[in-house]
N, CA, C and O atoms as a printed pandas DataFrame, in Angstrom:
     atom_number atom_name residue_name chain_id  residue_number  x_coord  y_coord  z_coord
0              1         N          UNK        A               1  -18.766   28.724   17.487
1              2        CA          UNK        A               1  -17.432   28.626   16.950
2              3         C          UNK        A               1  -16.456   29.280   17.922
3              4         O          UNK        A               1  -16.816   30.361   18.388
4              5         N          UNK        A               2  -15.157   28.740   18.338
5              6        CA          UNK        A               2  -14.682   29.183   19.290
6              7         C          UNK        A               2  -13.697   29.922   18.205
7              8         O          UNK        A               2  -13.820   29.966   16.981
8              9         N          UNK        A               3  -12.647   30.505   19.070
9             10        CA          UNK        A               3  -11.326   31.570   18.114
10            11         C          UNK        A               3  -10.551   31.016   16.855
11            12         O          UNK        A               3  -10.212   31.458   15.757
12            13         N          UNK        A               4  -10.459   30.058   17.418
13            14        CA          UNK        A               4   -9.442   28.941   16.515
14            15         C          UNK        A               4  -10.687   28.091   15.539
15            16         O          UNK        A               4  -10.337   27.240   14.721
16            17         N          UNK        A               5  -11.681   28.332   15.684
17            18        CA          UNK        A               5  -12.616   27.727   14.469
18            19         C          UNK        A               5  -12.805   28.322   13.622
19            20         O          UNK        A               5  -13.007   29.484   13.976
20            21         N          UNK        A               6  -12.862   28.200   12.652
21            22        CA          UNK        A               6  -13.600   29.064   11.241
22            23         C          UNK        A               6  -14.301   27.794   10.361
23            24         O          UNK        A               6  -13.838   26.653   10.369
24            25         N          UNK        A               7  -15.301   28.137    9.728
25            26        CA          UNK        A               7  -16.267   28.075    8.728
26            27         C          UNK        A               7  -15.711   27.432    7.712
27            28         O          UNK        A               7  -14.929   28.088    7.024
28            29         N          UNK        A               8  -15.932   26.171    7.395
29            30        CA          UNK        A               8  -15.499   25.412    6.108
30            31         C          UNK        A               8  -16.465   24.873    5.464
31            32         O          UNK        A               8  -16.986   23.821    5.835
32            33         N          UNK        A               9  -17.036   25.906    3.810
33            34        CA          UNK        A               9  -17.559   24.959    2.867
34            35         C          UNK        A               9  -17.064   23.776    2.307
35            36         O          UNK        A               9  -16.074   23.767    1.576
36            37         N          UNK        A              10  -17.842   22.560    2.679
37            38        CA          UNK        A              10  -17.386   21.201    2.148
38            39         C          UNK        A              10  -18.746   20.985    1.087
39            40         O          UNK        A              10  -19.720   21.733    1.013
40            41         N          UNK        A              11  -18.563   20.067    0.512
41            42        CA          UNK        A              11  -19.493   19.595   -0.708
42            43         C          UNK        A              11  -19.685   18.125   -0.725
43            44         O          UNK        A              11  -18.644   17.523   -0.991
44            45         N          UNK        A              12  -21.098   17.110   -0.442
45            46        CA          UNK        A              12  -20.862   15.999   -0.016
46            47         C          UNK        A              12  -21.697   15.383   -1.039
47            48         O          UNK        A              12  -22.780   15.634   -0.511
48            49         N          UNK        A              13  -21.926   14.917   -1.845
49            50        CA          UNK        A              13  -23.016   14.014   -3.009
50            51         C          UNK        A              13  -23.512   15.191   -3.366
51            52         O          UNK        A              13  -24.698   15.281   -3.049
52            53         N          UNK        A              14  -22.948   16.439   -4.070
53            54        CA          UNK        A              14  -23.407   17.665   -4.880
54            55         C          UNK        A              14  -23.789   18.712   -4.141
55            56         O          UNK        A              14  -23.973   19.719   -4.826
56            57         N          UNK        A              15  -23.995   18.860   -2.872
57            58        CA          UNK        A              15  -24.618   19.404   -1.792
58            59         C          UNK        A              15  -23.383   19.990   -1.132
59            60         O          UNK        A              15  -22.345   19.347   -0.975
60            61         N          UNK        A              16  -23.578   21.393   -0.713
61            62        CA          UNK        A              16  -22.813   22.397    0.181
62            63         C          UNK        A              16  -22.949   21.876    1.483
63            64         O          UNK        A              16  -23.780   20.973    1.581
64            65         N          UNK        A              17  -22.391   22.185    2.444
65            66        CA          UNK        A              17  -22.433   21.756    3.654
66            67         C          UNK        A              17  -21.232   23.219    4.446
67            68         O          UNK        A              17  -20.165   23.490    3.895
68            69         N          UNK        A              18  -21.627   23.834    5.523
69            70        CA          UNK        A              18  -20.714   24.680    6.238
70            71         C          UNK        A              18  -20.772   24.299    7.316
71            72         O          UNK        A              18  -21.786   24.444    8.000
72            73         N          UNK        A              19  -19.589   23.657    7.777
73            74        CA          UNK        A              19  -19.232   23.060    9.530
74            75         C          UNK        A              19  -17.987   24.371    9.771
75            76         O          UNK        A              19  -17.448   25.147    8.982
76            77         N          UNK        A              20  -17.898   24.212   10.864
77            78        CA          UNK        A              20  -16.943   24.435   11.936
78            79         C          UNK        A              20  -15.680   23.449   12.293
79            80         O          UNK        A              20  -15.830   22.365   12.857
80            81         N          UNK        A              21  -14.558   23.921   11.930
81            82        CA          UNK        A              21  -13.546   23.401   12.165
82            83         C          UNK        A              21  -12.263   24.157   12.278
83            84         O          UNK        A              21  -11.702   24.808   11.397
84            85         N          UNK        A              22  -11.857   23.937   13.640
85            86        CA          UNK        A              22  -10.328   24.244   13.906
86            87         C          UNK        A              22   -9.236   23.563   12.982
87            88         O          UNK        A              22   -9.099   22.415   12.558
88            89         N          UNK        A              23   -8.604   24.594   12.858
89            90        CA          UNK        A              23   -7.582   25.038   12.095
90            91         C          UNK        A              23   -6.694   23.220   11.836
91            92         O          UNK        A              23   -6.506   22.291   11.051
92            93         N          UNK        A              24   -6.397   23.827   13.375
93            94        CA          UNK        A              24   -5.273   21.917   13.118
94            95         C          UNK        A              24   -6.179   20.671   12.774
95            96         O          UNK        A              24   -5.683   19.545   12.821
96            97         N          UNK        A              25   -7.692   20.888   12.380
97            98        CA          UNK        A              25   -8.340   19.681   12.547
98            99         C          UNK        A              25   -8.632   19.488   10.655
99           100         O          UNK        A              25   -9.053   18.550    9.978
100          101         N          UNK        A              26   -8.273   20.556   10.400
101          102        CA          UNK        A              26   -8.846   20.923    8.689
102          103         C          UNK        A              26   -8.622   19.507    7.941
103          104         O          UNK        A              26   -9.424   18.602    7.713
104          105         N          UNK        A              27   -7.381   19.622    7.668
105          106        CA          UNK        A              27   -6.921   18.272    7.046
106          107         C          UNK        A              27   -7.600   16.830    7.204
107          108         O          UNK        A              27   -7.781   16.017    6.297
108          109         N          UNK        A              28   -7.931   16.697    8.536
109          110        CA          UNK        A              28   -8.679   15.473    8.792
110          111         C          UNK        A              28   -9.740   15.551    8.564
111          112         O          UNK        A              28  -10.200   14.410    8.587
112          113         N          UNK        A              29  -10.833   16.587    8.230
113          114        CA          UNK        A              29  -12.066   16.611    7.917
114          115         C          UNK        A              29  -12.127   16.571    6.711
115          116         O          UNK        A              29  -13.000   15.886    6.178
116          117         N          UNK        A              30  -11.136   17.360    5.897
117          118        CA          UNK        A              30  -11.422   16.829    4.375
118          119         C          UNK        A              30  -11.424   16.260    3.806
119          120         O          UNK        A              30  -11.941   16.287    2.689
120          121         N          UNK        A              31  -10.467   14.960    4.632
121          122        CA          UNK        A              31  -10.369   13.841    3.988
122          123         C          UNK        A              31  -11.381   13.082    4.831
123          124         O          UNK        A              31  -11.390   11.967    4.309
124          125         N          UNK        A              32  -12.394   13.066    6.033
125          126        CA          UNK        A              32  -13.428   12.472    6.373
126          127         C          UNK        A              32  -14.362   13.080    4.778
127          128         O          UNK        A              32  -14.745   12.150    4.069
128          129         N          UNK        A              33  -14.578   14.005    4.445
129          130        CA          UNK        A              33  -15.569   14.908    3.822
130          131         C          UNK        A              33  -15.471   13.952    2.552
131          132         O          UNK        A              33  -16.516   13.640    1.981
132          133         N          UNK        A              34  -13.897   13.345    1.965
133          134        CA          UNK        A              34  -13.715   13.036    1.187
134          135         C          UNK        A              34  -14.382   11.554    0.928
135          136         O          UNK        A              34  -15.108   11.172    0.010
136          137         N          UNK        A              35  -13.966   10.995    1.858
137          138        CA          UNK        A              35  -14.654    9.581    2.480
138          139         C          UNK        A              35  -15.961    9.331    1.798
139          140         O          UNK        A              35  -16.284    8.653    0.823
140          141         N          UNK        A              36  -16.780   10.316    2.861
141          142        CA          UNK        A              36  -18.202   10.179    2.677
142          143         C          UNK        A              36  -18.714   10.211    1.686
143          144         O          UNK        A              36  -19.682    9.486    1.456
144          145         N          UNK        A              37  -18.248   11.015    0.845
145          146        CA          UNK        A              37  -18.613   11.624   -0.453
146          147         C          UNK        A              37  -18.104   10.624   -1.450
147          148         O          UNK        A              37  -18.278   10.723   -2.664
148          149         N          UNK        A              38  -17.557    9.798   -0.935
149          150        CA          UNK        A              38  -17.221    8.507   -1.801
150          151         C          UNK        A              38  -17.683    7.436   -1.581
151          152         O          UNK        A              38  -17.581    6.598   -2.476
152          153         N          UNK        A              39  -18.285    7.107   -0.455
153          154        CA          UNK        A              39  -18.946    6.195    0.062
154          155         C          UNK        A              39  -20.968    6.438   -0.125
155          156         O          UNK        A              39  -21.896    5.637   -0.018
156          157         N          UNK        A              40  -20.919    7.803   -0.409
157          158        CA          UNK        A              40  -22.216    8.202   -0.581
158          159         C          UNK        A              40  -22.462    7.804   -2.028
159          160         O          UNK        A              40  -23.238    6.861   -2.185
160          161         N          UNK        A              41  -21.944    8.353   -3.092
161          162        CA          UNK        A              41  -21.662    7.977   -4.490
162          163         C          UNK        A              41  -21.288    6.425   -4.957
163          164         O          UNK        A              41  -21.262    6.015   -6.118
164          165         N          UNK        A              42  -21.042    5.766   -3.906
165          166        CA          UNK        A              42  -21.060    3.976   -4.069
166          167         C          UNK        A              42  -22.492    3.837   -4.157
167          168         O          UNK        A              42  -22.922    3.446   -5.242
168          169         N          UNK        A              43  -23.357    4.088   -3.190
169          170        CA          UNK        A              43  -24.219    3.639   -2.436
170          171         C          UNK        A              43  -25.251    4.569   -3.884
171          172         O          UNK        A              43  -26.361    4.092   -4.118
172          173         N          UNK        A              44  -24.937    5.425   -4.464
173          174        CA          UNK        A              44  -26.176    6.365   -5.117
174          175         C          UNK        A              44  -25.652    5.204   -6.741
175          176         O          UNK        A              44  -26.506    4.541   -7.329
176          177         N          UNK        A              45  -24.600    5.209   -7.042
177          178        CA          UNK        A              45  -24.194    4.415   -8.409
178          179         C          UNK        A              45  -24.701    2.984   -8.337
179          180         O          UNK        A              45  -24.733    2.344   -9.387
180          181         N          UNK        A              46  -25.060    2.474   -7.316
181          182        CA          UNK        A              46  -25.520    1.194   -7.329
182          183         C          UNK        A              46  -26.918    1.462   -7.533
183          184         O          UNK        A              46  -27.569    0.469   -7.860
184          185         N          UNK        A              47  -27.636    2.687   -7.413
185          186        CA          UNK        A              47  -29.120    2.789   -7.772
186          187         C          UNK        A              47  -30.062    1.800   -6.677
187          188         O          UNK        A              47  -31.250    1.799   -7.000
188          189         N          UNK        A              48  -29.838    1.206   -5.806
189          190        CA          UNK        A              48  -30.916    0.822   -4.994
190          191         C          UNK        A              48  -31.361    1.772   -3.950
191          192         O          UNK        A              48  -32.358    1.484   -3.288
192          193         N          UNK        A              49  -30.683    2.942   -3.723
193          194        CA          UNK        A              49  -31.512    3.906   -2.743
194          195         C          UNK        A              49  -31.337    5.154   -3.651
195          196         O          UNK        A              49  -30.407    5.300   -4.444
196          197         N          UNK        A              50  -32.092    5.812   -3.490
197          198        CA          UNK        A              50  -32.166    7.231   -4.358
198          199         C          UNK        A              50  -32.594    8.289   -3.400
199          200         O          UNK        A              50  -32.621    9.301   -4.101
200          201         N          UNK        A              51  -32.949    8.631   -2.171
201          202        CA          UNK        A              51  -32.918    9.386   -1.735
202          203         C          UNK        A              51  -32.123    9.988   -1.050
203          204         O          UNK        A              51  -31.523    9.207   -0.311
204          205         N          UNK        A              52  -31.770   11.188   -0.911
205          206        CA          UNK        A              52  -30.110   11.726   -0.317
206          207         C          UNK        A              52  -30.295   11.295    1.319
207          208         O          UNK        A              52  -29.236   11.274    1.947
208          209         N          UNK        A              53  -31.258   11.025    1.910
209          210        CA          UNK        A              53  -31.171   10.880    3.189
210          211         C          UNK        A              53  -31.114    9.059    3.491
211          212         O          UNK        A              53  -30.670    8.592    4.540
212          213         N          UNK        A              54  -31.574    8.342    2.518
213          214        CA          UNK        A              54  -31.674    6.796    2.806
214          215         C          UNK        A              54  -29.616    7.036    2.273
215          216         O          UNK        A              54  -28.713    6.684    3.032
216          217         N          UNK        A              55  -29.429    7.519    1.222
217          218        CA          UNK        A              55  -28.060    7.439    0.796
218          219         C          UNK        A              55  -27.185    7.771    2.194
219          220         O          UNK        A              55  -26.428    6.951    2.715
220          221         N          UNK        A              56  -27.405    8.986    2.651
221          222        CA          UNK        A              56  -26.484    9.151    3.967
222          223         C          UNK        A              56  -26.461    8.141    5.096
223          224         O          UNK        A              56  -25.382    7.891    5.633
224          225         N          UNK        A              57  -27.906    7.362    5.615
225          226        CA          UNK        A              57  -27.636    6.867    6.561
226          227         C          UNK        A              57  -27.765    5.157    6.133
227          228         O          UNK        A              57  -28.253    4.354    6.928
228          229         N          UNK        A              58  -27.207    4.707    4.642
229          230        CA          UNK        A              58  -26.768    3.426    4.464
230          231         C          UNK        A              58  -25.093    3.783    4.443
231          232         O          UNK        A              58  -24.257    2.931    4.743
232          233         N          UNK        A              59  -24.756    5.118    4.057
233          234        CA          UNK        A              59  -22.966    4.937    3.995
234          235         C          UNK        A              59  -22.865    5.294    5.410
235          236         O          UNK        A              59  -21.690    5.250    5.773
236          237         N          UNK        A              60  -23.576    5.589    6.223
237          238        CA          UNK        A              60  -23.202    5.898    7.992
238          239         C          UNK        A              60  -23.140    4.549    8.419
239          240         O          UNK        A              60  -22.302    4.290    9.283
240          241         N          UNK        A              61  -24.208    3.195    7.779
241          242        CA          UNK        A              61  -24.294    2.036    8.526
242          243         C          UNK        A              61  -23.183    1.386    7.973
243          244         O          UNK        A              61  -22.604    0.508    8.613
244          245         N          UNK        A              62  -22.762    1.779    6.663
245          246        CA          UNK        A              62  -21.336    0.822    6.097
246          247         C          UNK        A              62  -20.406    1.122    6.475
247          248         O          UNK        A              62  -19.545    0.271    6.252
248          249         N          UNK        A              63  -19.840    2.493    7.311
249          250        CA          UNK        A              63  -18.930    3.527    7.820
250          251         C          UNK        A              63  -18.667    2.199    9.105
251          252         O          UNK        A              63  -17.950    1.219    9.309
252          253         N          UNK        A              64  -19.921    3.061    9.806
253          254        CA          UNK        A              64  -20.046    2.033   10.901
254          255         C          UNK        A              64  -19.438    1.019   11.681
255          256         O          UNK        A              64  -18.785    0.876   12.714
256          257         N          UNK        A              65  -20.131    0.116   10.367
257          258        CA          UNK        A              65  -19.688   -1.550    9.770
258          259         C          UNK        A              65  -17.586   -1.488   10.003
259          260         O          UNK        A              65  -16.928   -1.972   10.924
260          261         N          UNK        A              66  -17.159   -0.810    8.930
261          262        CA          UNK        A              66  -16.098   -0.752    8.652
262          263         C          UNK        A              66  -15.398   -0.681   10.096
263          264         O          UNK        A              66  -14.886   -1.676   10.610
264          265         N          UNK        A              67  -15.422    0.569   10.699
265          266        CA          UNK        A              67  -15.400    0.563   12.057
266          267         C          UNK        A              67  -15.016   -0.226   13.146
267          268         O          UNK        A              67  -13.935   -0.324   13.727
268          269         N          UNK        A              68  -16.041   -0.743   13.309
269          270        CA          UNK        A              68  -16.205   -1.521   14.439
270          271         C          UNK        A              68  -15.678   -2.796   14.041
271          272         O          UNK        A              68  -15.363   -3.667   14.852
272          273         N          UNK        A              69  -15.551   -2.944   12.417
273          274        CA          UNK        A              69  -14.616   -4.442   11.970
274          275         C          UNK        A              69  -13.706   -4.181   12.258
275          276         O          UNK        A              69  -13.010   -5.159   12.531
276          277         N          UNK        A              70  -13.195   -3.170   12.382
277          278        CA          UNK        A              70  -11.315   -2.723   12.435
278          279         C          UNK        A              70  -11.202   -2.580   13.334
279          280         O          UNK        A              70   -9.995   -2.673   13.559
280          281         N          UNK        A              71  -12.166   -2.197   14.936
281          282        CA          UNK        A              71  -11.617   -2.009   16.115
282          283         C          UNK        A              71  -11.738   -3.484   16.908
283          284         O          UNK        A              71  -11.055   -3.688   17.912
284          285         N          UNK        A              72  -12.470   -4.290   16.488
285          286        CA          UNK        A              72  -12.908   -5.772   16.841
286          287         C          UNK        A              72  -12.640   -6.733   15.694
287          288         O          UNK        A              72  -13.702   -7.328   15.512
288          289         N          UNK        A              73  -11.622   -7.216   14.739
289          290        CA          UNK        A              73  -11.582   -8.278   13.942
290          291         C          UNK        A              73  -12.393   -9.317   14.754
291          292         O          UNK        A              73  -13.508   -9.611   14.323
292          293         N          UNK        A              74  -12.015   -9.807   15.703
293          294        CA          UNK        A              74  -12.324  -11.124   16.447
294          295         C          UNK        A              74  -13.455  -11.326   16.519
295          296         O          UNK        A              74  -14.240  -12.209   16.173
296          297         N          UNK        A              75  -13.492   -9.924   17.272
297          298        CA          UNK        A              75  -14.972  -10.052   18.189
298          299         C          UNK        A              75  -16.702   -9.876   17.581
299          300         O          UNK        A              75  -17.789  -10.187   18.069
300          301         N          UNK        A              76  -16.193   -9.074   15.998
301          302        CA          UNK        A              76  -17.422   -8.361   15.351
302          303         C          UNK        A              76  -18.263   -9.670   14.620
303          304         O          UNK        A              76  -17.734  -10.281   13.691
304          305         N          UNK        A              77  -19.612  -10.034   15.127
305          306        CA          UNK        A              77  -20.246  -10.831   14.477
306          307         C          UNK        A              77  -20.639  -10.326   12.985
307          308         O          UNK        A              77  -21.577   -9.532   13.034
308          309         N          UNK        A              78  -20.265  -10.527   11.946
309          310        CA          UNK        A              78  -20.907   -9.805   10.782
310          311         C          UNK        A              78  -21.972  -10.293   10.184
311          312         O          UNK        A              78  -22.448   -9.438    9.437
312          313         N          UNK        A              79  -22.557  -11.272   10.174
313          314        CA          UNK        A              79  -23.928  -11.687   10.208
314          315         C          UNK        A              79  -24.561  -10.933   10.914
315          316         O          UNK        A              79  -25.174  -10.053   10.310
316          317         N          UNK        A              80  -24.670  -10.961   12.382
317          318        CA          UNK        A              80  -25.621  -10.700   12.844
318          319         C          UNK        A              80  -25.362   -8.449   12.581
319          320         O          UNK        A              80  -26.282   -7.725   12.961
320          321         N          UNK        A              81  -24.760   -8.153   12.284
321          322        CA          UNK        A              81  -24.629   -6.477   11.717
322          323         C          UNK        A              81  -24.695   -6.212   10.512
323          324         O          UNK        A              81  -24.737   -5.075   10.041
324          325         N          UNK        A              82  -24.716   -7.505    9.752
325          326        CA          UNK        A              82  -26.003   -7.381    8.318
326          327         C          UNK        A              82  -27.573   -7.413    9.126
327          328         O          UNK        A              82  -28.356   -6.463    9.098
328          329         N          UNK        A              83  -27.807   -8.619    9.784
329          330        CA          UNK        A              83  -29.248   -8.327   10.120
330          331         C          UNK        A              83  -29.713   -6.841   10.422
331          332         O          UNK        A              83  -30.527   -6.111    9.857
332          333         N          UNK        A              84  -28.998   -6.691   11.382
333          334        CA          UNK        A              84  -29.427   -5.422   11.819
334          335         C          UNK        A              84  -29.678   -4.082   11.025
335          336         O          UNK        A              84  -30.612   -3.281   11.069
336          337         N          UNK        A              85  -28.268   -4.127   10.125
337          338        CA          UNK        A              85  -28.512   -3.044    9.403
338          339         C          UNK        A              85  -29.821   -3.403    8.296
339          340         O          UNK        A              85  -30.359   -2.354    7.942
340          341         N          UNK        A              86  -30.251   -4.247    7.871
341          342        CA          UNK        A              86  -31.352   -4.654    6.947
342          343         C          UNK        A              86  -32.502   -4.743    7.702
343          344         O          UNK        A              86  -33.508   -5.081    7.079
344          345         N          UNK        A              87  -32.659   -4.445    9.338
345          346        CA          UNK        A              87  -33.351   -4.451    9.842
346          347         C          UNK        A              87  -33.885   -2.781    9.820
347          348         O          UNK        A              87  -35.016   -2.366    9.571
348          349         N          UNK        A              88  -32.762   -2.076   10.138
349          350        CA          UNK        A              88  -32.420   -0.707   10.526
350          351         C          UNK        A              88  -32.743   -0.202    8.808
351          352         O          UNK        A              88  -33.097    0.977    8.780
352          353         N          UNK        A              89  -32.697   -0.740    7.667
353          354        CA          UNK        A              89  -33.166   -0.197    6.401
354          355         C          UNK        A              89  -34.375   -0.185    6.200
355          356         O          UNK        A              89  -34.949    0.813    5.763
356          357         N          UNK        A              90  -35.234   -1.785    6.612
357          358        CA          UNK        A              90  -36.394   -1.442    6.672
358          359         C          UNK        A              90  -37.327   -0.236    7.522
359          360         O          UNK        A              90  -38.290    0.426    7.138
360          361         N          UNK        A              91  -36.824   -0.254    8.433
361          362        CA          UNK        A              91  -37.565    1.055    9.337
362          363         C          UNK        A              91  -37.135    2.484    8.609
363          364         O          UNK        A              91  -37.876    3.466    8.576
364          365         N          UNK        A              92  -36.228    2.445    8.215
365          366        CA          UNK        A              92  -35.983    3.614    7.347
366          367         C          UNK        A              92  -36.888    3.929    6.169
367          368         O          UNK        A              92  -37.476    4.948    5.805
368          369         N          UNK        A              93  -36.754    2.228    5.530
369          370        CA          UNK        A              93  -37.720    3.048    4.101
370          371         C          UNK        A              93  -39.189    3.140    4.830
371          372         O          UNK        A              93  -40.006    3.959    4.408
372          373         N          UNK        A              94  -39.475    2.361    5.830
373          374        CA          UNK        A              94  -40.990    2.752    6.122
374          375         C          UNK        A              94  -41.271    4.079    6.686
375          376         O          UNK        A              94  -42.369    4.582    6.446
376          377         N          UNK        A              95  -40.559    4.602    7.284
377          378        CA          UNK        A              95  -40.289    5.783    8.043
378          379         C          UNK        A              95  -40.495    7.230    7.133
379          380         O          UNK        A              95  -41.156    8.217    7.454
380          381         N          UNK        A              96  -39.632    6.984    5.789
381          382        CA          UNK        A              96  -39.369    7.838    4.974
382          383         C          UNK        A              96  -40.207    7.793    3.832
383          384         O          UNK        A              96  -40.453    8.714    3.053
384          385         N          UNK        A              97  -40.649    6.537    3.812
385          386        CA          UNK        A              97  -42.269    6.898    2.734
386          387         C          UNK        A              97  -42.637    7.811    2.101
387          388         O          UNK        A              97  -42.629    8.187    0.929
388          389         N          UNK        A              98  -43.182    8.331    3.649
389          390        CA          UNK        A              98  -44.254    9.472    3.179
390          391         C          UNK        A              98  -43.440   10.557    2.658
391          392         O          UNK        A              98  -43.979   11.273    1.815
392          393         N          UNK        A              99  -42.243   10.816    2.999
393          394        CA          UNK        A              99  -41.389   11.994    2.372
394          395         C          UNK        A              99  -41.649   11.799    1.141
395          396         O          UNK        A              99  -42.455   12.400    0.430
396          397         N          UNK        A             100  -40.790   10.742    0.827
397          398        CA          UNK        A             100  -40.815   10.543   -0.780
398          399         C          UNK        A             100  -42.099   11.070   -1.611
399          400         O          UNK        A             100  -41.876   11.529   -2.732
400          401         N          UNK        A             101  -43.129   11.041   -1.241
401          402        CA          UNK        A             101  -44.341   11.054   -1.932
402          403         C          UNK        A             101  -44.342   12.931   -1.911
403          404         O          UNK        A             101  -44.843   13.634   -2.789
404          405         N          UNK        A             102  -43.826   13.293   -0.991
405          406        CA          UNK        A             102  -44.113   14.805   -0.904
406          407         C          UNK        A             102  -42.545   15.426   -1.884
407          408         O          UNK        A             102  -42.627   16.580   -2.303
408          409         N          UNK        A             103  -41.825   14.996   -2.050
409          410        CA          UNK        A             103  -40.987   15.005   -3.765
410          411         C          UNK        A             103  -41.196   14.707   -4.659
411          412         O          UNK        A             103  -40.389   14.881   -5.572
């Protein structure tokens, strides 16, 4: 943490979280913090993923998504960044399996 950083409890799908953030940056993180935490709670109310870590990194791939639609209208194939991400889910739930079983 440099001088101008201090310690901010944020709270993201029920969960504490303490980052580092400069002062002038506060505002924009809370409302990123806010984001997520709304985009995480889409993704948990629809009930097809239930684990807090498949939940974080399907609202990172819809974040993403959003993203790169808004910096490329033209250019963003969205077919082919559904495949992927349904590609990128399967390796996840296979990946994360075995966790599950140890909860």
């Amino acid at each position: 943490m440099t001088d101008k950083s201090k310690a901010l409890d944020v709270t993201i799908l029920g969960r504490s979280y303490r980052v580092s953030c400069a002062d002038d940056e506060r505002e924009a993180l809370l409302e990123a913090v806010d984001y997520v935490d709304r985009k995480m709670s889409e993704i948990k109310a629809a009930g097809r993923v239930n684990s807090v870590e498949r939940i974080a990194v399907m609202a990172a791939l819809n974040i993403a998504h959003e993203l790169l639609t808004a910096r490329n209208p033209g250019d963003f194939d969205t077919a082919e960044a559904q495949r992927r991400m349904a590609a990128m889910q399967a390796t996840l739930e296979q990946a994360l399996a075995p966790q599950e079983k140890l909860l």
